[in-house]
C-alpha positions in Angstrom: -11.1 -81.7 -1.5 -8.7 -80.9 0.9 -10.1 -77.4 2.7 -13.0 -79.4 2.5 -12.0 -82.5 4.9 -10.4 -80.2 6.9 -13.5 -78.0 7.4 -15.4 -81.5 8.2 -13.3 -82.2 11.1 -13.1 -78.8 12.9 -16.9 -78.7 12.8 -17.1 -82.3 14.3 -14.2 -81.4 16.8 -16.2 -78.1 18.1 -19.3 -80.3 18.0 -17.8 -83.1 20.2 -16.1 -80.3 22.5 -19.9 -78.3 23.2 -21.3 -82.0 24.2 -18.5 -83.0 26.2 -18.4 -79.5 28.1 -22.3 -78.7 27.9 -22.9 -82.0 30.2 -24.3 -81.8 33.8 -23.6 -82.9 37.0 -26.7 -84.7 37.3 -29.9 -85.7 35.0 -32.7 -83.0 34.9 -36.3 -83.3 35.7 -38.4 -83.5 33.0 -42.0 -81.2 33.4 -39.4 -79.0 35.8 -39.3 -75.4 34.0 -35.9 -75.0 33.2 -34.8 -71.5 32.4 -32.8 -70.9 29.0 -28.9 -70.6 29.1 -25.8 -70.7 27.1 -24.1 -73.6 26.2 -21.5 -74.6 28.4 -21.6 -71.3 30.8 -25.8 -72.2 31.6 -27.3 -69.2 33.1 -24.3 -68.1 35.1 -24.1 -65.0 32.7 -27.3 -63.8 33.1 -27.3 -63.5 36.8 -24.9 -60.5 37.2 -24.3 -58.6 40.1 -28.4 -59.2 41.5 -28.9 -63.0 42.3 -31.7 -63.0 44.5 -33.2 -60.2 42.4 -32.9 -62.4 38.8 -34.2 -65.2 40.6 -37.3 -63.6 41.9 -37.8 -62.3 38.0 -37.6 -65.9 36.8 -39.7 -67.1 39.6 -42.4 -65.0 38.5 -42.1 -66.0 34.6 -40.9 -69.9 35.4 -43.2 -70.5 38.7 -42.0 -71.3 42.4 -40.1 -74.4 42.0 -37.5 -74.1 38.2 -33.9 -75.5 37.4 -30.9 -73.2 36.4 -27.7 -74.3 35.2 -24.7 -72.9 37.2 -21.6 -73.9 35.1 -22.2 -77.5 34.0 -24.1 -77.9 37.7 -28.1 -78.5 37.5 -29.5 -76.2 40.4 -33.4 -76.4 41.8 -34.6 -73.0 42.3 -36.8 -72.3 45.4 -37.0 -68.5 45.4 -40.1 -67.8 47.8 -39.7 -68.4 51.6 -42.9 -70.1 52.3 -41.9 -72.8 49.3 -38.5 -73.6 51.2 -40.0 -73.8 54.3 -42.5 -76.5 52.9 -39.6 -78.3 51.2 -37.7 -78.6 54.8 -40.5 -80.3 56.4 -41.1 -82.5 53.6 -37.2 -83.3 53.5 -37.0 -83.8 57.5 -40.0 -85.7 57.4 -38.6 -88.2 54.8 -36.0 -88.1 56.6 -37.3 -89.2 60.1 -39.1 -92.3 58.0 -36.0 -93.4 57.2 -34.6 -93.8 60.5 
């Protein structure tokens, strides 16, 4: 009964550790592709050496606008020019609104 309680608790210690490290920075966006990552390192190992190159690849399988974890950091992904350039007129616009 012993081996047995301890075994309980380590389980429900590693458990409690994943959550605690494995949270974000801030909430996600649901109906936001998000692409696949490890627990508590996100998708900062399958970058590698090639950033802009990976991104491009999981533009093309996740669409123009996706979400990547960086780390326990939530990042928005805007990998095409044209898409970025939209988003800073759309950002300075709201902007000016607010002034």
């Amino acid at each position: 009964m012993g081996y047995q309680s301890v075994g309980i608790a380590i389980v429900a210690v590693i458990f409690f550790a994943i959550r605690y490290f494995n949270r974000t920075d801030v909430p996600k966006i649901k109906n936001l592709p998000e692409v696949p990552g490890v627990p508590i390192f996100g998708n900062l190992i399958q970058l590698g050496n090639e950033h802009a190159r990976k991104a491009g690849d999981w533009a093309k399988t996740y669409g123009p606008v996706f979400q990547v974890r960086m780390g326990n950091k939530v990042r928005y992904e805007l990998p095409s020019a044209s898409i970025m350039e939209i988003d800073r007129i759309t950002i300075e616009n709201n902007f000016r609104q607010h002034l």
